[in-house]
N, C-alpha and C positions, 0 to 999 in steps of 0.2 A: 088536553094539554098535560104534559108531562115535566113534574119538577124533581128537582133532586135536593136533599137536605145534604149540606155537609155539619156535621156535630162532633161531641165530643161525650164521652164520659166516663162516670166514676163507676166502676162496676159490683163494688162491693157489695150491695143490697140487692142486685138485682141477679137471679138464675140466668143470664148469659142474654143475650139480644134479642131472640126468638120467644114470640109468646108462647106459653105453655100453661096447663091446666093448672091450677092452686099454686100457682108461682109467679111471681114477677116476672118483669122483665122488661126490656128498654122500650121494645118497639109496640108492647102495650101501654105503656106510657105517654110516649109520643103521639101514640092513635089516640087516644081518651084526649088528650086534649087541643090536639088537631080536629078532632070531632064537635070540638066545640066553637071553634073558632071559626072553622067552614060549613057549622051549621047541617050535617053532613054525617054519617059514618063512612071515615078516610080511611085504607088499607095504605099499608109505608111496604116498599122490600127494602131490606137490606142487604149489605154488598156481602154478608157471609153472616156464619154464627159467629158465637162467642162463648165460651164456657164461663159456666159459672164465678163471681168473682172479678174476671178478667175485664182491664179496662180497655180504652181506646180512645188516643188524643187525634187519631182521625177514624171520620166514620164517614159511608155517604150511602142514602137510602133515595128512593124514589116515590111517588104518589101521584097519579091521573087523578085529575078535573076537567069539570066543561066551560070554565069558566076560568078570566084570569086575573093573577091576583098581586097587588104588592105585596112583592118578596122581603123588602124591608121592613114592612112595617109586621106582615107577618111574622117575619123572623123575629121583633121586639115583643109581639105580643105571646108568640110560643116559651119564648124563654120566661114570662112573667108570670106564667103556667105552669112551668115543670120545674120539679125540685131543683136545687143547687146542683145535684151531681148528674145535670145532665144540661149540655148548652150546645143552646145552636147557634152555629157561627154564618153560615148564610143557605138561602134556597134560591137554586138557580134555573130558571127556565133553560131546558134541553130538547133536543132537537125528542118524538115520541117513540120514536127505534130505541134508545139509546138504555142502556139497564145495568141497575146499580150491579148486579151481583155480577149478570153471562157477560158483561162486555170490560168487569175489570183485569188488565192487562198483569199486575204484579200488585201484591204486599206483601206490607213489609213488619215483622212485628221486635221487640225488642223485650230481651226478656232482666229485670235486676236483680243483683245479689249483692244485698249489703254484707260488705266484708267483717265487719264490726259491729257489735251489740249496740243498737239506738233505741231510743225511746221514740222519735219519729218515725214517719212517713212507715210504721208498723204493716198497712194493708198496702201499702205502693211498690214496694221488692218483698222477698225471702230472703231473711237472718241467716245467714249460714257463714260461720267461722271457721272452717275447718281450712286449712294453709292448700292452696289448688295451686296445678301448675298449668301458665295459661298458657303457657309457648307448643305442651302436647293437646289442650284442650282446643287449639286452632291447627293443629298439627290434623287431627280428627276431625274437625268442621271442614277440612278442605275435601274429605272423602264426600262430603254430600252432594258435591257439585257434578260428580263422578256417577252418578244414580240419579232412577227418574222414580225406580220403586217405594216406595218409603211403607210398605205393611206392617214393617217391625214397632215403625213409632205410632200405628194408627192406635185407637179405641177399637177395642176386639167388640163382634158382631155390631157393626155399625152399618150401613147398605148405603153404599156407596158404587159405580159403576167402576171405577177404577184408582189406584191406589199409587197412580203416577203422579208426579209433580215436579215441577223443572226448579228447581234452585238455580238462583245466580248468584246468593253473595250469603255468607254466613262466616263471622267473627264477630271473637270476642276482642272486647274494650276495656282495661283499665281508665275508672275515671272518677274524678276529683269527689270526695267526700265517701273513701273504703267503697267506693263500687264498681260491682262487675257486670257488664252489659253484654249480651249478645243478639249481635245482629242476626238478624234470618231476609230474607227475600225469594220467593216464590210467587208463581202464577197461581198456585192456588197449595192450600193444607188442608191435612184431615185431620179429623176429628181429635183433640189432643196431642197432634205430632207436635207442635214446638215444644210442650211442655216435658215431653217423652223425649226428644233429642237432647233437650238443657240436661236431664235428670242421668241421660248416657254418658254425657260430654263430662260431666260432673264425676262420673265413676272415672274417666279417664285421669280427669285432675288430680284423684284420688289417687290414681296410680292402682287403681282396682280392674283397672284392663288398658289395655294398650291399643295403638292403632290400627294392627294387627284384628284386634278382637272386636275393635270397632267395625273394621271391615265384614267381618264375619257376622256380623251383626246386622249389617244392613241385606247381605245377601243371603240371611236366613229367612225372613219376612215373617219372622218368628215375635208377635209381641212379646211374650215370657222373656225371651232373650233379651232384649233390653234393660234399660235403668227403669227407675223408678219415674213417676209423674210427679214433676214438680211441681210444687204450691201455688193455686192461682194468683195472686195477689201480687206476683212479681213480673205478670206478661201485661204487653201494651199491645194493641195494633196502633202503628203510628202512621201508615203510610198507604194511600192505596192509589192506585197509578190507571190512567185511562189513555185510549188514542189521546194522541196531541190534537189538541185545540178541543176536543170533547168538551171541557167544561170550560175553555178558555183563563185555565188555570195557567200562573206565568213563576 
């Protein structure tokens, strides 16, 4: 039987989703004390990484058993397990074809910029004050819908099979309390790219290159040529999208 976790979390303590050697991370968490619960050592996939840092108010992983289980009551008992900055909001039995990562259709991630020096929500955006202009900084998001290549914003030497990805919607948002939001949506990102496109679109605002050179930029496949990698602590994945009725989500 194949279930699917849909969760949430705070990413700040953890080395990004993926277990890895002498470092945290979410889905070793989740396994340790699913393993406890099912009596069991459970393996979780998850629907993508995460870098370092980076959080996620939606997430949805998967896990086989042979046996079946209340979802609810599991779902209470996992969260009574795991730290605060990690909560599960429910696990749903799915048809056992069905897979968090190869069968998600789009996500969606949202990256913040508090415009203003706060004492708050410090690991949840990037402080950045400097006066942006967001009318060319969407002026330039519109080119990415325009490309499938995105090498420029990848992580150099990463091995990956191809460096295409379809975008469908990317803008930015002025929104209540000095913040800047940018929306992203694609079928799938590599490694570092939204964080590498904010850090580009950022130079534009700046008026430190233009649309023009954002052009030239995406058609260079050139990481060097790009902006800089912005700060983890200000990207979210908030959204991940399946066939309809897959999870019977409404």
């Amino acid at each position: 039987m194949r279930y699917f976790i849909e969760l949430a979390f705070h990413g700040q303590a953890y080395h990004g989703w993926q277990i890895q050697d002498n470092a945290s991370s979410v889905q070793a968490t989740i396994e340790d004390k699913l393993a406890v619960l099912l009596k069991s050592p459970t393996s979780i996939t998850g629907c993508g990484r995460t870098d370092t840092g980076v959080h996620a108010s939606q997430y949805f992983a998967h896990f086989d058993i042979d046996f079946e289980i209340e979802t609810s009551q599991i779902s209470y008992q996992l969260n009574a397990l795991l730290p605060a900055d990690i909560v599960i909001q429910r696990i749903i039995l799915v048809t056992p074809t069905l897979h968090a990562r190869f069968d998600a259709i789009a996500r969606t991630y949202n990256y913040i910029i508090a415009t203003k020096p706060t004492p708050f929500e410090r690991d949840l955006c990037w402080i950045y004050t400097p006066q942006l202009n967001v009318n060319a900084m969407n002026e330039a998001a519109k080119l990415l819908l325009e490309y499938t290549n995105f090498e420029c914003f990848s992580k150099v030497k990463t091995q990956v099979k191809t460096f295409d990805c379809n975008i469908s919607h990317a803008l930015w948002l002025q929104k209540p309390g000095d913040k800047l939001v940018f929306e992203i949506t694609a079928n799938r990102f590599l490694r570092n790219m939204v964080r590498a496109i904010v850090g580009t679109l950022v130079d534009v605002g700046l008026g430190k290159i233009n649309t023009s050179d954002f052009r030239a930029i995406l058609e260079s496949k050139n990481r060097s040529k790009a902006g800089q990698s912005v700060p983890p602590q200000g990207l979210f994945l908030t959204q991940i999208n399946y066939p309809e009725a897959a999870l019977n989500q409404n």
